[in-house]
N, C-alpha and C positions, 0 to 999 in steps of 0.2 A: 740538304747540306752535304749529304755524301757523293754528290755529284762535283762537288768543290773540293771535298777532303774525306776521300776514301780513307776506310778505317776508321771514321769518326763513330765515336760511340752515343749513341742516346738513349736515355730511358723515359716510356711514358708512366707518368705518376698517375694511380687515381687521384682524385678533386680532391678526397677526404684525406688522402697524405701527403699533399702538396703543401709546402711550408710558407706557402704567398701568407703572408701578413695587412690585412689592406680594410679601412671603415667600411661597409660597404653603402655608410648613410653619404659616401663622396661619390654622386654620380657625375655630375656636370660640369663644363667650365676643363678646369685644366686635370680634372679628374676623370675626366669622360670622352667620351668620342665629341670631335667637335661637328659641325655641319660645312662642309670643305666647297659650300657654291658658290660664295663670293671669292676666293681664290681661284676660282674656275674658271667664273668669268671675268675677274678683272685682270687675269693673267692667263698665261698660254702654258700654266701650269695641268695635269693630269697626271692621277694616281697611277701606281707601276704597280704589276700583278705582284700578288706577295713572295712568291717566289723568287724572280726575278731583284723585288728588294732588297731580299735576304740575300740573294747571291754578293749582290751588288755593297752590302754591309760586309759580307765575311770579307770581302777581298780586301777594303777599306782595314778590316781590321788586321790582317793580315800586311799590309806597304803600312802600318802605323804602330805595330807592335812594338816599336822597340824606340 
């Protein structure tokens, strides 16, 4: 992220101080990771390295800010 916006500040939390609130009895379905092979193949769709995502999200949010 600091590759996009030097200066940016972050902190890593341990797990145990982390304030996610979540069941954890929700794994599957729209709770969970889905299995992404029939989008795969029935489309000329493929996942983008997570990096690149997130670059690709900051900018997004950045031209949509306001």
């Amino acid at each position: 992220a600091r590759e996009r916006v030097p200066g940016l500040k972050a902190e890593v939390t341990p797990g145990e101080d982390a304030n996610i609130v979540q069941d954890v009895t929700l794994k599957g379905g729209m709770w969970g990771a889905y299995d992404i092979a029939r989008i795969m193949r029935d489309t000329e769709w493929r996942p983008r390295p997570g990096k690149e995502a997130f670059h690709a999200y900051m900018d997004w949010i950045a031209a949509n800010e306001n």
